[in-house]
N, C-alpha and C positions, 0 to 999 in steps of 0.2 A: 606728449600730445599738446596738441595746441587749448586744448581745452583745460588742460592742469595751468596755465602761463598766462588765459586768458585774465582775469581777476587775481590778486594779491590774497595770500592765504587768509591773511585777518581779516578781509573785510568779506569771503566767502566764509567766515566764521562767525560772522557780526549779523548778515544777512540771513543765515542758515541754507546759503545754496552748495547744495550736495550734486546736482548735476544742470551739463548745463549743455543742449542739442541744439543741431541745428540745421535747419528744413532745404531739402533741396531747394533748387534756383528752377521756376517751371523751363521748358524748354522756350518758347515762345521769350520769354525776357533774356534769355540767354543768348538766343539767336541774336536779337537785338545788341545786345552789348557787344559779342563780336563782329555784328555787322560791322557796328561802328565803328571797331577797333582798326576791321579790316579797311574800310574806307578813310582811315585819317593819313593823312597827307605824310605827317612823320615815319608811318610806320612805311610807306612805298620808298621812301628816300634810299634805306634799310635793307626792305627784308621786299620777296614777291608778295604779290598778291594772289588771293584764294580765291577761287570758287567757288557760290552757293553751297553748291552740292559735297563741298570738301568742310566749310563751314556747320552744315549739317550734319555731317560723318561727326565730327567733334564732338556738338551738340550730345548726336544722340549716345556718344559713347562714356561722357563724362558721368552721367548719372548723374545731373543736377549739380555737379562740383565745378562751380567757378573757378577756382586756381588750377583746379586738372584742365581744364575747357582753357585758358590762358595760355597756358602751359606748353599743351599740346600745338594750341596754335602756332605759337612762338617756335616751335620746334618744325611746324611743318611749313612755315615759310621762310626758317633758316636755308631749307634745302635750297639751293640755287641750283643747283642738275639736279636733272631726270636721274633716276634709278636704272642703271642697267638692265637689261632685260635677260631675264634667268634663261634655264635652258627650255622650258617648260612653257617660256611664255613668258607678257610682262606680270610684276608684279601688283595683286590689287588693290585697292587702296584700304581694305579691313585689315589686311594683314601687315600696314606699317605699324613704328611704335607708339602712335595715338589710341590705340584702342587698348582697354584694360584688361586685365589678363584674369578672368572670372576665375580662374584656380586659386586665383594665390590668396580671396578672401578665407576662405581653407586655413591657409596658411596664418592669416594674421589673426584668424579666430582662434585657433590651437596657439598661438604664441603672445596671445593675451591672457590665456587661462595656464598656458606653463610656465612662463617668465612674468606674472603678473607682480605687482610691488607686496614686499612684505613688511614688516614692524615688528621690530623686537621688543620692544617696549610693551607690549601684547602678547608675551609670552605668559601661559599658564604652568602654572606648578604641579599639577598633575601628570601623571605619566600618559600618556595617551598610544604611544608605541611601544611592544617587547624590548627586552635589552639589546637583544642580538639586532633587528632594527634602528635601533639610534643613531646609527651612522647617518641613515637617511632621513633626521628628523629635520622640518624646518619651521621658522618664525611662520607666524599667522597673516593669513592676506590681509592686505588694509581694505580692499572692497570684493564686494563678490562679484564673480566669474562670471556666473550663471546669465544675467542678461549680456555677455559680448555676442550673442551669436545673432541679438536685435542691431547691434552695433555695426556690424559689418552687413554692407549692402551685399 
């Protein structure tokens, strides 16, 4: 995670910072910054230009996250053609790949707390599993689980 990479271990050990969050972006500033992204002159040379209303789609679907909101832009005035139009109709614009996919927090909440990091060096000497169990025994987490599910928007 970006947040383990952010600071050097020793001086998160010097400082005593043990976590470290960080606030969404309001929508209002947001809009702004891709306003302007959308209106600079380098990026028309490039890629199309957006619309307000496609602008705000971004916005509202990044949930405060500037690099998804980036991101997604970037992806959506890669597109140079229109989308085909299915059999049903054309396609609208919440169901391209800019919008987040509310399942998959699920997903990365359950695989924070199954795959979370362990430390052997934290291993205790007492038995805490039956014999026949030991197969499934494992090293102790380095942090607790229990708050990922504030973690995940």
């Amino acid at each position: 995670s970006l947040e383990g990479s952010l600071l050097p271990k020793d001086l998160k050990f010097s400082l005593k910072i043990k976590n470290i969050s960080f606030n969404a972006i309001a929508p209002t500033m947001m809009m702004k910054v891709l306003t302007k992204i959308n209106n600079s002159p380098k990026v028309h040379s490039c890629y199309k230009k957006l619309s307000k209303s496609e602008i705000e789609n971004i916005v509202a679907d990044s949930l405060g996250d500037i690099r998804n909101a980036i991101n997604s832009m970037q992806f959506m005035c890669m597109s140079y053609f229109k989308k085909p139009l299915s059999v049903q109709g054309s396609v609208s614009s919440s169901e391209d790949g800019s919008k987040r996919d509310s399942s998959l927090f699920l997903f990365h909440a359950l695989g924070k707390i199954l795959y979370s990091k362990r430390d052997a060096s934290k291993k205790s000497n007492q038995d805490v599993l039956p014999t026949h169990l030991k197969m499934f025994e494992r090293d102790p987490l380095i942090s607790n689980p229990e708050p990922s599910g504030k973690d995940v928007r």
